[in-house]
C-alpha positions in Angstrom: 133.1 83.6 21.0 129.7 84.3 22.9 131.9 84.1 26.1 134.1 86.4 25.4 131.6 89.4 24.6 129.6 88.5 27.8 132.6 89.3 29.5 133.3 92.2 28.2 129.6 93.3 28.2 129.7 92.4 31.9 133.3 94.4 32.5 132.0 97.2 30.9 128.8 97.4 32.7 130.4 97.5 36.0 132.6 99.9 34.9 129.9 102.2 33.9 128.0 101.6 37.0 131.4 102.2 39.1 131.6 105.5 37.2 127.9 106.4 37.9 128.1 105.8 42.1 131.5 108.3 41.8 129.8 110.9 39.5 126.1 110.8 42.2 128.8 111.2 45.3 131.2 114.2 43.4 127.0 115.7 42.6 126.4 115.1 46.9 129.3 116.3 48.0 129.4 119.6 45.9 125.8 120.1 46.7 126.4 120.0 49.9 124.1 117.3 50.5 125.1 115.1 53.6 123.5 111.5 54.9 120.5 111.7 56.5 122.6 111.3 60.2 124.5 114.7 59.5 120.8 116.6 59.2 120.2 115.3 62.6 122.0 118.4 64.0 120.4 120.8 62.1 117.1 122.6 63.1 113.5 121.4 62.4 112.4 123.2 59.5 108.3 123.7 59.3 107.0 121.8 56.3 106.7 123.8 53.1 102.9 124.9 52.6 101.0 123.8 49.5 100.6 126.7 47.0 96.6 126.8 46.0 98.1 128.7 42.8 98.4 124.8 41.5 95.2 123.6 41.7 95.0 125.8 38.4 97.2 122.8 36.4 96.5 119.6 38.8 93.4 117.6 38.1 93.0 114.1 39.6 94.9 111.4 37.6 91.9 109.1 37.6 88.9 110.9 36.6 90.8 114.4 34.8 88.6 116.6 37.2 89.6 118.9 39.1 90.9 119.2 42.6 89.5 121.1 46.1 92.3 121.8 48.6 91.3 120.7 52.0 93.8 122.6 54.2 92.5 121.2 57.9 93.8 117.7 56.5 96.4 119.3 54.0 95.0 117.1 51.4 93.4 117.4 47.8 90.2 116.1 47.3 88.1 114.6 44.3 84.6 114.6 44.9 83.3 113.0 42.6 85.3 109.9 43.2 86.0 110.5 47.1 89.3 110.3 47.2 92.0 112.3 48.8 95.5 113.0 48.1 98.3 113.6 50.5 100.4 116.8 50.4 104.0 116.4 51.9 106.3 118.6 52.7 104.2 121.0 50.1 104.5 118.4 47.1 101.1 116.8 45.9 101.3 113.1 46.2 99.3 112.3 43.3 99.8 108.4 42.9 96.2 106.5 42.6 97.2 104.1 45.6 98.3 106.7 48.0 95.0 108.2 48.3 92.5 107.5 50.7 88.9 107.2 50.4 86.8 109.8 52.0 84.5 109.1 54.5 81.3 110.9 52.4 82.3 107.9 49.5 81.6 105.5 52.0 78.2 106.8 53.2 77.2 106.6 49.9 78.7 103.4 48.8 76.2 102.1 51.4 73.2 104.3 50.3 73.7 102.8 47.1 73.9 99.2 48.2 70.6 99.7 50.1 
């Protein structure tokens, strides 16, 4: 009896998961999204600029302070903590392991051990 409804658990799921894959490439194709080989052909576009308008709403997700936009590294900095976060392509990359620590944490990290 168990058998039975694990197979048709595991029929079902693939269905569903069959159905998904068809539904994402019918979203693609009417989008006119292609695979990443079709952009080749197309023109660079310049990577969007970061709006300073945001720095309103963002705050660092560590410490809930605000933000400074550093635009010679395109980057937005906490410092307090001495972190910075990467903007691509205009789009804040706000995830605790993608930032970097800024050299001014470092000097004094060391002042401190001293």
């Amino acid at each position: 009896m168990l058998s039975g409804a694990r197979g048709r658990l595991a029929s079902a799921l693939r269905e569903t998961s069959a159905a998904r894959s068809a539904v994402a490439c019918r979203c693609l194709h009417a989008s006119g999204s292609r695979p990443l080989a079709d952009r080749s052909n197309k023109t660079e576009e310049p990577p969007r600029a970061f709006d300073p308008a945001l720095l309103e709403f963002l705050v660092c997700p560590l410490s809930k302070k605000p933000l400074r936009y550093e635009a010679s590294t395109n980057e937005l900095i906490n410092e307090e903590l001495g972190i910075a976060y990467p903007i691509i392509d205009g789009i804040p990359n706000m995830i605790p392991q993608a930032a970097r620590m800024t050299h001014q944490s470092k000097k004094q990290e060391e002042v401190e051990q001293r």
